[in-house]
VOTOR-143638 format. One record per atom (N, C-alpha, C): residue in three letters; atom name; x, y, z. Coordinates in steps of 0.1 Angstrom, whole numbers, always signed. Atoms other than C-alpha are relative to their C-alpha. Layout:
N
<code:Ala | site:CA | xx:X | yy:Y | zz:Z>
...
END
This chain:
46
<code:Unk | site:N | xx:+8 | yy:-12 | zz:+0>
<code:Unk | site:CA | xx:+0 | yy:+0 | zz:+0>
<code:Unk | site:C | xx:+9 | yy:+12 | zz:+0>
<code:Unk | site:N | xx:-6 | yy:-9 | zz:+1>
<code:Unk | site:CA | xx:+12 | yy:+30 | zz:-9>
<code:Unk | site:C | xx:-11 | yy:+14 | zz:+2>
<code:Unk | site:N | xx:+9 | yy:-18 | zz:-4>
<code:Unk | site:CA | xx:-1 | yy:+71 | zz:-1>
<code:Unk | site:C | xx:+10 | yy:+9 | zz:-7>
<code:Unk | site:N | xx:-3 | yy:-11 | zz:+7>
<code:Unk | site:CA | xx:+8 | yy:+98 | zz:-18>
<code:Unk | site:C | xx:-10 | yy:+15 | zz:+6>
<code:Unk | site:N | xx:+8 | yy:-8 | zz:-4>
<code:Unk | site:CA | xx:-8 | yy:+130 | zz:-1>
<code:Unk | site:C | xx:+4 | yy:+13 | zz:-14>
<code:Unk | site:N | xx:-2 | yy:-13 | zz:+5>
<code:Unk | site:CA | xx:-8 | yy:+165 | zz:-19>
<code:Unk | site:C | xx:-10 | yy:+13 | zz:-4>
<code:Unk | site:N | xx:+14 | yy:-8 | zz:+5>
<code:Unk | site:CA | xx:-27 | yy:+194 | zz:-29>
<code:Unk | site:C | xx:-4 | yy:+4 | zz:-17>
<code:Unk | site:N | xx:+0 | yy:+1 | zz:+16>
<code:Unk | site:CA | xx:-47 | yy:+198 | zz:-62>
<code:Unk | site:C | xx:+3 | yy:+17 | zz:-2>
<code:Unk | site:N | xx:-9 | yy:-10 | zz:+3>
<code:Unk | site:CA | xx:-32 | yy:+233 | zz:-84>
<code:Unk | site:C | xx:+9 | yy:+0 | zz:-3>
<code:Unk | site:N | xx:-16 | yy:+0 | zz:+2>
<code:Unk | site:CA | xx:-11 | yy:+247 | zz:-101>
<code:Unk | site:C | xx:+7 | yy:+7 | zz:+11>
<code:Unk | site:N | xx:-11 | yy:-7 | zz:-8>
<code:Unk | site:CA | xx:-1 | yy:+269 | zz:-70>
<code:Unk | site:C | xx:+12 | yy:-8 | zz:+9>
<code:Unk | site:N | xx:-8 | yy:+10 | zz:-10>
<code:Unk | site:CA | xx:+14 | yy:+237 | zz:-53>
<code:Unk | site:C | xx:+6 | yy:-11 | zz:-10>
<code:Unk | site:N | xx:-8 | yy:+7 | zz:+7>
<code:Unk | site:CA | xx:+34 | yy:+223 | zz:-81>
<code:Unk | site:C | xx:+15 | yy:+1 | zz:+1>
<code:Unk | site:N | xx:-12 | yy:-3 | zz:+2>
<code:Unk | site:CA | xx:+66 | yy:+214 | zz:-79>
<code:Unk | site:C | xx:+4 | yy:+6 | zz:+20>
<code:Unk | site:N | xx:-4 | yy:-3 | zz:-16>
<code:Unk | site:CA | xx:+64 | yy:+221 | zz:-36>
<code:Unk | site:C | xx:-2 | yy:-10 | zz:+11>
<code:Unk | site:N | xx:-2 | yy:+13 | zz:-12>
<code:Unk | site:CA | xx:+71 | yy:+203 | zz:-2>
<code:Unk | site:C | xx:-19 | yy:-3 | zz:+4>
<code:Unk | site:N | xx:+13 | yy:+5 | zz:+2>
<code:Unk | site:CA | xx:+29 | yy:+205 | zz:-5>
<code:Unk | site:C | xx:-9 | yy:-13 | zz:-5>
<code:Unk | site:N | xx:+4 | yy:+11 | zz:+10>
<code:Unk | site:CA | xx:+30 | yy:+179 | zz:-33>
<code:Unk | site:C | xx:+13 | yy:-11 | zz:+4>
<code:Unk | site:N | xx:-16 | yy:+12 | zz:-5>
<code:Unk | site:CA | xx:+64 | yy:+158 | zz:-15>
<code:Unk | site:C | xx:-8 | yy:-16 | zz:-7>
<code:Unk | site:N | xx:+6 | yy:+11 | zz:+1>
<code:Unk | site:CA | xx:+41 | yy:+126 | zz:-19>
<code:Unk | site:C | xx:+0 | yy:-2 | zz:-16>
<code:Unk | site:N | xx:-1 | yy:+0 | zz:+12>
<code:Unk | site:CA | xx:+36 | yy:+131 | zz:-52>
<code:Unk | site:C | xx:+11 | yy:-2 | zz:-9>
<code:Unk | site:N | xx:-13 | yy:+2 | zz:+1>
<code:Unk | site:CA | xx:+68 | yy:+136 | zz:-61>
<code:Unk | site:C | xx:+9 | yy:-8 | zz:+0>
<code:Unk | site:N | xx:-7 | yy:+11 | zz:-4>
<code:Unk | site:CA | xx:+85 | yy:+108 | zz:-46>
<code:Unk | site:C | xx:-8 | yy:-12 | zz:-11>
<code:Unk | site:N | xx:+6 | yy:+12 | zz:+6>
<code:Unk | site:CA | xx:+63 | yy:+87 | zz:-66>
<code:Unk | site:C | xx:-2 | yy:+4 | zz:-14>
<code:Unk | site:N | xx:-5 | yy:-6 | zz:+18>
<code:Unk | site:CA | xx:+70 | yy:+105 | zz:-103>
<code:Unk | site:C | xx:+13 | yy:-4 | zz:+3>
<code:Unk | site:N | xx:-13 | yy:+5 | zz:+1>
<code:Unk | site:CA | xx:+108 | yy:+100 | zz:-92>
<code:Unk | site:C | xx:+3 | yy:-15 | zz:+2>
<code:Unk | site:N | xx:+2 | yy:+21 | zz:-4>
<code:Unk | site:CA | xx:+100 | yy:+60 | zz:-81>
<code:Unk | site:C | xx:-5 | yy:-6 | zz:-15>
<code:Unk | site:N | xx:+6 | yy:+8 | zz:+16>
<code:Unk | site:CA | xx:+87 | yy:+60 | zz:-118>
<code:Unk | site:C | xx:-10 | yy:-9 | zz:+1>
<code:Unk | site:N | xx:+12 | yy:+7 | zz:-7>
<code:Unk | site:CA | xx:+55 | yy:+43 | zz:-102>
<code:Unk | site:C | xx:-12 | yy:+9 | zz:-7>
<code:Unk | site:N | xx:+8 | yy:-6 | zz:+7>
<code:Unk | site:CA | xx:+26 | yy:+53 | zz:-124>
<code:Unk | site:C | xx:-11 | yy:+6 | zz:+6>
<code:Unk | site:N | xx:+8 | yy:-8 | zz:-6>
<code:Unk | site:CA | xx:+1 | yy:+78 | zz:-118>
<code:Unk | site:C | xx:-16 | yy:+0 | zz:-2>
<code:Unk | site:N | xx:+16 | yy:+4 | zz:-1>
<code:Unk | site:CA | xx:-32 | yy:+63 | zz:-125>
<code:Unk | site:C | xx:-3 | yy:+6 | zz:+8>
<code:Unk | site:N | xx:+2 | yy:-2 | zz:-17>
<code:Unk | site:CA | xx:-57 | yy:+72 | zz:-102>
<code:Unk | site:C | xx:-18 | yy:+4 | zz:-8>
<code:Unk | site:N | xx:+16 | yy:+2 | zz:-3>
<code:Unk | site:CA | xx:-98 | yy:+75 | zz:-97>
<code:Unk | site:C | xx:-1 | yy:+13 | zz:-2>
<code:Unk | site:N | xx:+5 | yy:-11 | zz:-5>
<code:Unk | site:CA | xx:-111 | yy:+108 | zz:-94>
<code:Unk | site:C | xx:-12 | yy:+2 | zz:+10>
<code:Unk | site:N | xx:+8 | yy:+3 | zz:-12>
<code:Unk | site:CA | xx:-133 | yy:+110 | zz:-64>
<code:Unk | site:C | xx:-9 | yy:+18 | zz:+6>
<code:Unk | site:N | xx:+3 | yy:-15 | zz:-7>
<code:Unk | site:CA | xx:-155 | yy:+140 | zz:-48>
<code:Unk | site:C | xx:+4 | yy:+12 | zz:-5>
<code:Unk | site:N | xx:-4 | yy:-12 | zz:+7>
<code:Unk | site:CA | xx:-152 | yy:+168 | zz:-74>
<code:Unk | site:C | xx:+15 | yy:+1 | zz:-4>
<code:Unk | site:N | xx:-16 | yy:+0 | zz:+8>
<code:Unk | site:CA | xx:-117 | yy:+158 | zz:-84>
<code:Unk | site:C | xx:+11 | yy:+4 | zz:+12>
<code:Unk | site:N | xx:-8 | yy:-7 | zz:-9>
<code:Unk | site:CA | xx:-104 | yy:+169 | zz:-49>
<code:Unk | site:C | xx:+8 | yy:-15 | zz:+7>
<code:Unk | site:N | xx:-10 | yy:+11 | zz:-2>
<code:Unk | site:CA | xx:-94 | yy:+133 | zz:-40>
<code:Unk | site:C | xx:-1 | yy:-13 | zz:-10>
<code:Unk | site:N | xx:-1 | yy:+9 | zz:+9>
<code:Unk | site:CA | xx:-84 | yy:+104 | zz:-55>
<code:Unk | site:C | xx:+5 | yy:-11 | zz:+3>
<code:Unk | site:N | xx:-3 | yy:+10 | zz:-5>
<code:Unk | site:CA | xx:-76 | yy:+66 | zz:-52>
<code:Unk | site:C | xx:+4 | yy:-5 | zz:-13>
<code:Unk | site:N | xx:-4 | yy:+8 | zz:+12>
<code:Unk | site:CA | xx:-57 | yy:+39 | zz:-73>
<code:Unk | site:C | xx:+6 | yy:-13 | zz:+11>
<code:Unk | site:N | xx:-2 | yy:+17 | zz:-7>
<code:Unk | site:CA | xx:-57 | yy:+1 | zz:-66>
<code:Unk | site:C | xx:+5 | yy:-11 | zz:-11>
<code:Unk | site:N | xx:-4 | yy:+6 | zz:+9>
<code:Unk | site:CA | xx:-37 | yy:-23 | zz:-84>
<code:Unk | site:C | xx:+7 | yy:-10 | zz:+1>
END
């Protein structure tokens, strides 16, 4: 199981906001994902 937190925006691209994120674009671990509750969260099961 893996987590990835972050916030959605461009104002949080590219910051310690989106770390989670991040770590798992540089893990090369793909970024599928659900979109959930107006696009504000999101889930991926695999």
């Amino acid at each position: 199981l893996v987590c990835a937190l972050g916030n959605p925006g461009k104002k949080y691209e590219q910051t310690r906001h989106n770390a989670g994120w991040l770590v798992l674009d540089a893990a090369g671990l793909p970024l599928h994902y659900e979109k959930k509750f107006k696009g504000i969260y999101a889930s991926h099961f695999s």
